[in-house]
C-alpha positions in Angstrom: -8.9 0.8 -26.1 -7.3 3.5 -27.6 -7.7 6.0 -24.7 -6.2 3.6 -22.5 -2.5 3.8 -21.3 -0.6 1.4 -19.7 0.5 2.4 -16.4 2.5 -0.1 -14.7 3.3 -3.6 -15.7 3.5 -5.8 -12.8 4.2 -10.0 -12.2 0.8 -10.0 -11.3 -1.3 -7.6 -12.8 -1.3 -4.8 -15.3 -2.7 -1.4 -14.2 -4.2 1.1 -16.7 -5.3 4.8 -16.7 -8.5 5.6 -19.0 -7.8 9.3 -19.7 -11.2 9.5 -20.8 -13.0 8.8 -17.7 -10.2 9.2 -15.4 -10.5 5.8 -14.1 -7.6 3.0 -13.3 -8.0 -0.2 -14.2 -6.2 -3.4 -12.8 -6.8 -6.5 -14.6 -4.6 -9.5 -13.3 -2.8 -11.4 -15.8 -3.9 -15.0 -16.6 -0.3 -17.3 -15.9 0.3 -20.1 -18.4 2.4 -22.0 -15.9 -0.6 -22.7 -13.8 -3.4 -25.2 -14.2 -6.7 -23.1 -15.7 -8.7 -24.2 -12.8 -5.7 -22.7 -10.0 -5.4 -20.0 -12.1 -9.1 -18.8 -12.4 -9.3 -19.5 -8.7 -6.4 -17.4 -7.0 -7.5 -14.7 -9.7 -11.0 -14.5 -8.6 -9.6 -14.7 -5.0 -7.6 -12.0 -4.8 -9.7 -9.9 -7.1 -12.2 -10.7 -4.3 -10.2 -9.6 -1.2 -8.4 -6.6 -2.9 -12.4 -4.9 -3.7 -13.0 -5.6 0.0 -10.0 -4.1 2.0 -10.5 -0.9 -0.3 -14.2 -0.5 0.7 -13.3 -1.8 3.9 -10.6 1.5 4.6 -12.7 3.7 2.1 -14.5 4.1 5.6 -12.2 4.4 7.7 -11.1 7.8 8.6 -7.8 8.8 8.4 -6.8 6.7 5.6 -7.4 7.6 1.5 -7.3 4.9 -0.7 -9.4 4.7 -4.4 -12.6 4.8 -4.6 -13.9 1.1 -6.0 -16.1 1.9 -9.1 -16.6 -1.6 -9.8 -15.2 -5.2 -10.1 -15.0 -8.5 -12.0 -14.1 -11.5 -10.2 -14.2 -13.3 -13.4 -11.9 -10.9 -15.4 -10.0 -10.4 -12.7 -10.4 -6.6 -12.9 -10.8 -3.8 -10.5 -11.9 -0.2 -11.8 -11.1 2.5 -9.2 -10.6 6.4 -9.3 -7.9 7.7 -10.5 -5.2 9.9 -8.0 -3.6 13.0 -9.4 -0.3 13.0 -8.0 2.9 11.0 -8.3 4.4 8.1 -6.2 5.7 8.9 -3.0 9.2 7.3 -3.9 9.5 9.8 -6.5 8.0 12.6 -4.6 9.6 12.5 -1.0 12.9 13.5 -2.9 11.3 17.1 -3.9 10.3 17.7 -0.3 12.3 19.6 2.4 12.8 17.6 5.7 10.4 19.3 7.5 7.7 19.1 5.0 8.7 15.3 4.5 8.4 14.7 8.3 5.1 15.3 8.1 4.2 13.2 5.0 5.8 10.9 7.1 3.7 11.7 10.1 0.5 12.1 8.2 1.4 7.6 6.9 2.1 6.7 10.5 -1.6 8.0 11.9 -2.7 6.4 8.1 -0.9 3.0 8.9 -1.9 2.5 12.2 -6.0 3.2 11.4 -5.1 0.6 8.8 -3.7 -1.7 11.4 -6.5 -1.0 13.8 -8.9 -1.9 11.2 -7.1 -5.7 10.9 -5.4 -4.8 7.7 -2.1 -5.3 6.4 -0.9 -4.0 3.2 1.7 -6.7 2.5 4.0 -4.2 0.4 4.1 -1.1 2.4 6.5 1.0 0.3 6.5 4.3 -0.9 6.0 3.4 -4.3 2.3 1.9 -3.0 1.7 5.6 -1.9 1.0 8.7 -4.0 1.6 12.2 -2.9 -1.7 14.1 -4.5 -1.6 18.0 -5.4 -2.4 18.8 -2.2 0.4 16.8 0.2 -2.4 14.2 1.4 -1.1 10.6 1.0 -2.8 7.8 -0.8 -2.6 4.1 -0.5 -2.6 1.7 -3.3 -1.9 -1.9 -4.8 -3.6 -4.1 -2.3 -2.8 -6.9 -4.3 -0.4 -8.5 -1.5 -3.2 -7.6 1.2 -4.9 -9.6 4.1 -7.0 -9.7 7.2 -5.0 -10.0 9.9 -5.2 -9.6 14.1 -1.5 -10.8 14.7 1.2 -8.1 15.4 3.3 -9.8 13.8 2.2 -9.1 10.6 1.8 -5.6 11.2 5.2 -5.4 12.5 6.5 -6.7 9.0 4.4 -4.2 7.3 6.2 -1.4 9.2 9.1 -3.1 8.7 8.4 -2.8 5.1 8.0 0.8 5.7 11.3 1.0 7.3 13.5 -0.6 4.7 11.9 1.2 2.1 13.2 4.8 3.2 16.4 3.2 4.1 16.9 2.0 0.7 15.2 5.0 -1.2 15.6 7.8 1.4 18.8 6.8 3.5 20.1 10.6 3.8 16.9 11.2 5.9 15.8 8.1 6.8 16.2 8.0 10.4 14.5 11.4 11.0 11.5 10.3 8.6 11.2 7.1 10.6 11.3 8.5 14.0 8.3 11.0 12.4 6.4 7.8 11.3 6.6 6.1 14.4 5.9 9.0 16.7 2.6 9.1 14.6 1.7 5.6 14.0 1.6 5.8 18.5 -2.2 6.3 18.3 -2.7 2.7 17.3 -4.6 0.9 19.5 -2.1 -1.9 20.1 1.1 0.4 19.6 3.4 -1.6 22.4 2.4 -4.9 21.5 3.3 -4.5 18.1 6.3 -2.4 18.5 7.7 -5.3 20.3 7.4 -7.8 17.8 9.0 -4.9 15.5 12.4 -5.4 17.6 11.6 -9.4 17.3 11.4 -8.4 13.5 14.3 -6.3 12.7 16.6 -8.9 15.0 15.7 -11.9 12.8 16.5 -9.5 9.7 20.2 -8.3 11.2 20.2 -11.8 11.8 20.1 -12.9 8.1 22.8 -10.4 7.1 
């Protein structure tokens, strides 16, 4: 165990890098609060449906996520490769605006292949993304992912998006979004879920 490092320390899982073989690990974290028999059951579940969007979109091309080296249901654990790089929150800052518009641009064509493929990420932020070496963008922590047809719930995801450079990019926000959404056009059902984007961001103004 000694060559592994914790990486992030989540509510719901814990995610490792083994230096050795350059491989991630995310084990989800038994909770004491639930009955055994829930808990083994929502663990193996969602174990379950993470390993299958990743090989689901590890076909899909336009989007990167890890490779799946192998999983536990029982365990709760997902080994995949490990991206050199850093998270996009963390990366975006270093960029110019030009250079960032197209990171930008390069997650709208990314999102809407995911979209057009029936899955939602669930926690589209850019610290789910990592910026690699070579300015390609990777998707990660499914853990909040689903199968879903409704644009509804694609609209949230981009909504997601949205709020996330607001919060962590305001200065350029606007200008990265309009990048993102002039991109994310090639989906398949673009109007239909831009509209229930404005339905979206209404009920959100709404709440404030």
């Amino acid at each position: 165990m000694s060559n592994l490092k914790l990486l992030y320390q989540g509510a719901e899982a814990s995610v490792f890098l083994n230096s050795e073989k350059k491989t991630v690990i995310k084990k989800r974290l038994p909770k004491s609060y639930r009955l055994k028999v829930l808990d083994d059951k929502l663990r193996r579940l969602r174990t379950r449906a993470e390993s299958n969007m990743l090989r689901r979109l590890s076909s899909v091309e336009g989007i990167s996520v890890p490779s799946l080296l192998s999983f536990s249901e029982k365990e709760g654990e997902l080994v995949m490769s490990f991206v050199e790089g850093m998270k996009l929150s963390e990366g975006l800052k270093d960029l110019s605006l030009a250079e960032a518009r197209v990171v930008c641009g390069s997650i709208g064509r990314a999102v809407s292949a995911m979209h057009d493929s029936n899955v939602v990420h669930g926690d589209l932020t850019t610290s789910n993304m990592i910026l690699d070496n070579v300015g390609v963008v990777w998707f990660v922590d499914f853990g909040l992912g689903f199968y879903s047809e409704k644009f509804e719930d694609k609209a949230v995801d981009i909504h997601l998006f949205h709020e996330a450079l607001e919060a962590k990019h305001f200065a350029n926000s606007k200008s990265l979004w309009k990048a993102f959404l002039q991109s994310y056009k090639i989906s398949v059902n673009y109007d239909s879920t831009m509209l229930q984007l404005k339905k979206v961001e209404g009920r959100g103004r709404y709440r404030h």
